[in-house]
N, C-alpha and C positions, 0 to 999 in steps of 0.2 A: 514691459507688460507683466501685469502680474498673476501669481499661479495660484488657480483655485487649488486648496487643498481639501481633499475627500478624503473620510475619516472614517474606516468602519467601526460600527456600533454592536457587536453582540450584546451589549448590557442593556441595550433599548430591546433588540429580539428576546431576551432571557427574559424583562418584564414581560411582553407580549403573551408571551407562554404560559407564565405562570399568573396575569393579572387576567387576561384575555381567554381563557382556553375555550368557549362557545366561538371563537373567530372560527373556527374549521368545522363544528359540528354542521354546518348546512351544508359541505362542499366531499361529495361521494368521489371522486375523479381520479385520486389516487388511492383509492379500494377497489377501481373497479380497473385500473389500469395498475397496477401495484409497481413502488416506484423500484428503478435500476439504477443504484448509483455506476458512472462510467469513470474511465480515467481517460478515456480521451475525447473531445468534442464530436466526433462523427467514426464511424465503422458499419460494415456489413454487419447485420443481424443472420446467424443460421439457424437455422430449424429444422430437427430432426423429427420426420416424417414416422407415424403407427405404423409396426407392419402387423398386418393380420394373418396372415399364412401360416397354418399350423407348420410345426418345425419338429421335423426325424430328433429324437430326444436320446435316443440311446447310441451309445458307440459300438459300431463293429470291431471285430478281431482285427488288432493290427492297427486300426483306424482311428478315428478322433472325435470327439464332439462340435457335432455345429456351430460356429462361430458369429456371432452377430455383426450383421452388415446394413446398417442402420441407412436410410438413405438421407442423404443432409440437403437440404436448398437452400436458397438463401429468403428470407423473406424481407427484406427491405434493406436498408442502410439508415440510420437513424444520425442526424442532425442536429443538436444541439445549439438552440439560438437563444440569444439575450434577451429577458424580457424583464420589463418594467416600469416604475409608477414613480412618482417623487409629487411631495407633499410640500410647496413651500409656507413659512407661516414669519411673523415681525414679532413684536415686543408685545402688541396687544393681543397675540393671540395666546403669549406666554402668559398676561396676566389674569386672562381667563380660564386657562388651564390650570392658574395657581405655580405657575413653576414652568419653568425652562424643559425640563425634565420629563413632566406628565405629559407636556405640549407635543413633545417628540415622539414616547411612546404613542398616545394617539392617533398624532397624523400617521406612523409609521405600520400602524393595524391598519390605518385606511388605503395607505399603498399596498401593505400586504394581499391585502382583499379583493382588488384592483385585477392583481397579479392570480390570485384564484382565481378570480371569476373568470378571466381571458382562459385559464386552463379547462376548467369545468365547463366551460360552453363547449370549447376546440371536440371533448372528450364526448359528449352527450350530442352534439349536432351529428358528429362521426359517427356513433355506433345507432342510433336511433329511427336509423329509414332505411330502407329495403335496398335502396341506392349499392349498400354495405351489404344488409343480407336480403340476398337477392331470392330465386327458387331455390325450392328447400331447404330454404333456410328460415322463412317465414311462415305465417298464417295467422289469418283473421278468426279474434274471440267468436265465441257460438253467439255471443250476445252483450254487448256494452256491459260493462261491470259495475255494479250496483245498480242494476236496473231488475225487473222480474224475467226468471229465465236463464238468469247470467250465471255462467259454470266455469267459476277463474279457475277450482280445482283442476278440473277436465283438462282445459287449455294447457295446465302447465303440467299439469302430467304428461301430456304429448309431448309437450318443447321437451323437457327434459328426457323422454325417449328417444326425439331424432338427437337428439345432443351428444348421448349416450354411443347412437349409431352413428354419428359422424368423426367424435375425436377418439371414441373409446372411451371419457368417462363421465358418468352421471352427473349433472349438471348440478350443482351445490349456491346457487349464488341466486335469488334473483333483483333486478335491478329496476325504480320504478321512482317517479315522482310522485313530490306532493301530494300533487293534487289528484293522483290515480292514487292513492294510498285511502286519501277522505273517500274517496267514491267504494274502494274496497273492502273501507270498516263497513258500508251499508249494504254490502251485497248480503242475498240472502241467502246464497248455498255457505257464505262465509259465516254469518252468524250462528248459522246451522249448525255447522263443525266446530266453530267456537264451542258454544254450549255444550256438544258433544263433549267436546276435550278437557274444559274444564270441568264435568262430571255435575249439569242441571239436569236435572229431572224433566222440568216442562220446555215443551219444544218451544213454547213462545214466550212475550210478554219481557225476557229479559234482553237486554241490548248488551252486547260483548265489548269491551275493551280490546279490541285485535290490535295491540302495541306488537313493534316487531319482532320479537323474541316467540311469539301464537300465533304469526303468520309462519314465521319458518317452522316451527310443530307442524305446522295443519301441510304444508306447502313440501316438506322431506325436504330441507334445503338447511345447509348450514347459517344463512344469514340472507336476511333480507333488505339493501340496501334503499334508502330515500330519500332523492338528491330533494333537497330544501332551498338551495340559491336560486333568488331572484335576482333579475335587471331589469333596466328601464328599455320596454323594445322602442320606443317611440323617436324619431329621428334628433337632432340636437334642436333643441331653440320652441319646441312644440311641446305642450304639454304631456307631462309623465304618464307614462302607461307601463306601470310595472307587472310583469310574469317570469312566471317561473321556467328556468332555463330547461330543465327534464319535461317532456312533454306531459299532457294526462289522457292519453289512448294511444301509447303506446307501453310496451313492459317487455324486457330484457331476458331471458333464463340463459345463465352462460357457468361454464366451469372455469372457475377461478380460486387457480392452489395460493400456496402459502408463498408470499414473496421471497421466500429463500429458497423454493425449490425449482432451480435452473432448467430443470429438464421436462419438468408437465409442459404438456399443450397449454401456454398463457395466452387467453383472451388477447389481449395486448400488455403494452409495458408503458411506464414513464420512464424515461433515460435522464439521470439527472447528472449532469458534470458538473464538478470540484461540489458536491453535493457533503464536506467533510467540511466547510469554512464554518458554517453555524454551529458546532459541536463545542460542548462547554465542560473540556472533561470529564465526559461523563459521567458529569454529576446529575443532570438532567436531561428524560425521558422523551425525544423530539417526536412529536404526533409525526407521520409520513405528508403530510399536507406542507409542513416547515423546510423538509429537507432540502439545501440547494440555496436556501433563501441567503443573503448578503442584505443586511441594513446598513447605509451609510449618511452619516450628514456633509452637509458643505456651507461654507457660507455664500450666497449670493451678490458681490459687496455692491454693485451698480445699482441693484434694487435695495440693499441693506435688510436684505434677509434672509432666515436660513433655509437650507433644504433635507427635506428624509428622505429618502432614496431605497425603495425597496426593490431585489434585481433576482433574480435567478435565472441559469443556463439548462434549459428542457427542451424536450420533443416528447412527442408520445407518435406511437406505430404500434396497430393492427396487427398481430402475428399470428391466430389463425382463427379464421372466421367461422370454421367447423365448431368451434369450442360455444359462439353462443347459437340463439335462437328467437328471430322477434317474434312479437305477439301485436298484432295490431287491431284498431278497431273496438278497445277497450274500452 
């Protein structure tokens, strides 16, 4: 019997990155889950619980200063499972590629992508329905967004206050699709403020450019995410009906720190293991969507063809749901 042998490829991944780099710009999921690299495939997750209780600050005679006694739970155990995509391709699809070479890096963004999309849907179906945030943790817009009436300020001014009162900090992030994004350049309390901010004179007549750099102005938020990935929802064999994986009425306000900072209340995580195999020296800069990723070829010899194999070991886990706030009905 003979042994296939699997060959990893970082120099197909290092093309991908640097020939490729719009592969990840439509794919939010590890911005809004920010990834954790792990060293071992599965462990309890702990989380250390706000305490609010004002705390005796001075020391008595003889006595001591208050000591922090932080309460810890566990909030899940996170599991690490294999996922991935393989691209097979022959001789003719190397001569349309022009090359052995180009043939591999392309099919190999196609498995990559494969491998996102299955992330970004997992991440956006999860956080996206009330299912997750349940009472008070949600509420319905004053009024469809981009419609007359419509007050996405309002709305998200409020999320960002229970958010503020539920984890303790002001909610910096909000997170939203496409196609709530188109609807939200046309709102009119948005143009409104547009104008304002950029400093027009006449309240009407001009049409704002609200790119996301003047929504998070107008919105007090450090950044405003816009999940862009599409799929095909239509069942296999039936004609394509492609939509976009983030819904458009619904919208996300959640606090979400800086991924090296261990100890904020984080929204969620992505846990990524042996998340260090793709690393090239660092000589180059891995966007967080790559990390974890393993490219490998093989040959196929019974069909006489080869395979691209893109794989990565993740989980992603909810760890605390006080951090965001939905908005529904947008």
């Amino acid at each position: 019997m003979s042994t296939i042998t699997v060959q990893p490829r970082p120099d197909i991944a290092l093309t991908i990155i640097q020939d490729q780099p719009n592969l990840s710009n439509s794919f939010i999921a590890n911005k809004v889950f920010p990834t954790f690299p792990v060293g071992v495939s599965t462990a309890p997750i702990p989380r250390i619980l706000r305490r609010t209780r004002l705390e005796r600050l001075y020391r008595p005679r003889y006595g001591s200063f208050p000591r922090g006694q932080s309460e810890v739970v566990s909030a899940g155990t996170y599991n690490c499972q294999e996922q991935g995509f393989e691209e097979p391709y022959d001789a003719k699809d190397c001569e349309v590629h022009k090359g052995e070479a180009q043939c591999q890096a392309t099919l190999g963004a196609m498995a990559m992508r494969n491998v996102l999309l299955a992330h970004e849907s997992g991440v956006a179906n999860s956080l996206m329905t009330t299912a997750t945030f349940g009472a008070g943790f949600n509420a319905a817009a004053a009024a469809a967004w981009g419609s007359a009436g419509d007050k996405p300020i309002n709305d998200i001014a409020d999320a960002k206050q229970a958010t503020a009162l539920a984890c303790g900090n002001e909610a910096n992030t909000l997170v939203i699709g496409f196609g709530l994004y188109t609807k939200l350049k046309k709102s009119p309390q948005m143009q409104t403020q547009g104008r304002a901010v950029l400093g027009y004179t006449s309240a009407k007549g001009i049409e704002v450019d609200l790119d996301p750099k003047l929504l998070a102005t107008i919105f007090g938020v450090e950044q405003v995410l816009i999940g862009r990935a599409t799929i095909d929802t239509s069942d296999e064999g039936q004609t394509a009906a492609p939509g976009f994986i983030w819904p458009s009425d619904k919208a996300l306000v959640a606090y979400i720190p800086t991924p090296s900072d261990a100890l904020a209340p984080h929204l969620g995580r992505t846990f990524v293991w042996d998340s260090g195999l793709m690393e090239f020296g660092g000589q180059t800069q891995m966007p967080s969507e790559y990390e974890g990723f393993v490219l490998e070829t093989y040959g196929d010899v019974p069909r006489n063809t080869g395979v691209v194999r893109a794989r990565k070991y993740l989980d992603t886990l909810l760890l605390n749901k006080d951090s965001g706030y939905l908005i529904t009905g947008c």
